[in-house]
N, C-alpha and C positions, 0 to 999 in steps of 0.2 A: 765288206762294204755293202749300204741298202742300196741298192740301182732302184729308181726311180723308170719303171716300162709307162710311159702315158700314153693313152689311148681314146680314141671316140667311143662309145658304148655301140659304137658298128663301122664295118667297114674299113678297118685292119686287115693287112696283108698276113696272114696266119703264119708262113714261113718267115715275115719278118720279125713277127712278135716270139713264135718257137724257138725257131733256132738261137738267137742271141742270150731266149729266156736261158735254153739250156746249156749254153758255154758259159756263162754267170756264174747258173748253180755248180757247175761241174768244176767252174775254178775257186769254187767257197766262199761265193757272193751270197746275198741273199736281196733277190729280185722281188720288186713289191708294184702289184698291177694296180697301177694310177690314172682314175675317169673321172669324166665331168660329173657323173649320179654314180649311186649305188646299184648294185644287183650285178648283171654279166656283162662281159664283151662277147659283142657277136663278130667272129671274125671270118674272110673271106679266102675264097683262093681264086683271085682274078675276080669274076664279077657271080660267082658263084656262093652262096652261102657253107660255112665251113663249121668247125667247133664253135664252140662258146667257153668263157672264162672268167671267171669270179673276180669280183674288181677288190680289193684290198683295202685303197684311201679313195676319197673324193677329193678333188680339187676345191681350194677354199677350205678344206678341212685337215689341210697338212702342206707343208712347207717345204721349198729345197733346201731349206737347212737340215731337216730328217734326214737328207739322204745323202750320198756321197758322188753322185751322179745320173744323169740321166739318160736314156735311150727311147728315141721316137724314133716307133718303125712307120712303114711306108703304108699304100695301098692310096688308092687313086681319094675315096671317098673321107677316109679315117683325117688325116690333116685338114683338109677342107672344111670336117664339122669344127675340127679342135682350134680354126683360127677364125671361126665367127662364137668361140667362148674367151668370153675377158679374161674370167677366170683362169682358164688353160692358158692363153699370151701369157698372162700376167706370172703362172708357175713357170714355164718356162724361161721368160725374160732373169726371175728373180736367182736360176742357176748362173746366167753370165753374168749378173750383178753379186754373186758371191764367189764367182770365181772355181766355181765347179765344171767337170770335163761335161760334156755332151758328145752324145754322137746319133746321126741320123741316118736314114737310107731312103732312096728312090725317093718321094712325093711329099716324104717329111719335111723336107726344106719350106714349103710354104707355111709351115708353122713358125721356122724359125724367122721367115720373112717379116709375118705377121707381127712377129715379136721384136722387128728391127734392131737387129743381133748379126746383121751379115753383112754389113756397111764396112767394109774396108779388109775383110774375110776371104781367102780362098776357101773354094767346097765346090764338090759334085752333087751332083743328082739325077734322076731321072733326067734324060736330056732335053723334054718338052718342059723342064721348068728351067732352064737356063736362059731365055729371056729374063724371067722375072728377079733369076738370082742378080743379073746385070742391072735391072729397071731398081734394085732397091741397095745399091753399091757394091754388092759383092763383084768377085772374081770367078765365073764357072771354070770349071779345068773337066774334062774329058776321063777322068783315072778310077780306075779301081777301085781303089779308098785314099780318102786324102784328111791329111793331119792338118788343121791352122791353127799357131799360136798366134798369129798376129792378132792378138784380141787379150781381153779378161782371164780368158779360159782355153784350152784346147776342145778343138773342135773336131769329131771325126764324122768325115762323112763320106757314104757309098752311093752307087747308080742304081742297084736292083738286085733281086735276090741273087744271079748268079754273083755276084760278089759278098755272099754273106758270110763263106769261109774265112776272105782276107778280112771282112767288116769287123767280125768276132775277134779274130786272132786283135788286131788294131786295137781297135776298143778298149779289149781288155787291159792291155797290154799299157796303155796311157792312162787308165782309170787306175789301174795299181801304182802308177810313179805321182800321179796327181793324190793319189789316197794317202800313199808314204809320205809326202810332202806335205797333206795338210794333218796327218796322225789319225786318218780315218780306217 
């Protein structure tokens, strides 16, 4: 399956971008790094500057129909550029409008806010975004990793890197029965 990683061209939580990328690859995915421009991601660890990484598609110049799913990681700044781009809402939204899995971690959620996609949704997050998940209809819950189907799509989402083992393990695991089911 193509996993869809979208990102702000800085300000990505490194571990959340790594790790996920490489339980993907390692389950015979094939992850494809998706930004609002061309050239790198500059990503972080905490508010420190970290690697960098070659962006693949630009938004507006490829579709969630290309891909079989998507994964927005966290980091305090990285969501926050991605939901003042139309563009980025508007790729995201277009996965719960075709009924494609997503899954998000920590700080991600104000993208999917953005994208008013969590209206009537259980999901976690960092716990300093659980006002807004409630302020924009969702459900916050306190857990680990949490699945919601009450929507379009299944939804996974986690609080913070320490949970990126069960994140990954989840993820994957809902993107391969959502993949078999649509023959991706």
């Amino acid at each position: 399956m193509r996993i869809a990683f979208l990102t702000a061209p800085e300000g990505v939580e490194q571990v959340e971008l790594t790790e996920p990328w490489k339980a993907a690859v390692d389950a015979g995915h094939e992850p494809v790094l998706v930004s609002t421009r061309p050239g790198t991601v500059q990503a972080f660890h905490h508010l420190d500057k970290a690697d960098t990484f070659p962006v693949q598609e630009v938004v507006g110049e490829t579709s969630a129909d290309s891909f079989g799913g998507l994964v927005l990681p966290g980091g305090v700044a990285n969501p926050d550029f991605l939901r003042m781009d139309a563009k980025a809402v508007a790729f995201v939204r277009d996965f719960f409008d075709r009924g494609r899995p997503v899954a998000a971690i920590c700080h991600a959620s104000w993208t999917l806010i953005e994208a008013d996609v969590v209206r009537g949704r259980e999901l976690t997050s960092w716990p300093s975004l659980r006002t807004d998940v409630r302020n924009a209809g969702g459900t916050w819950v306190d857990e680990q990793v949490k699945v919601c189907d009450h929507g379009p799509n299944k939804l996974v989402t986690s609080r913070k890197p320490d949970d990126l083992k069960a994140f990954c393990e989840t993820f994957l695991d809902v993107f391969a029965a959502e993949g078999a089911s649509q023959g991706v």
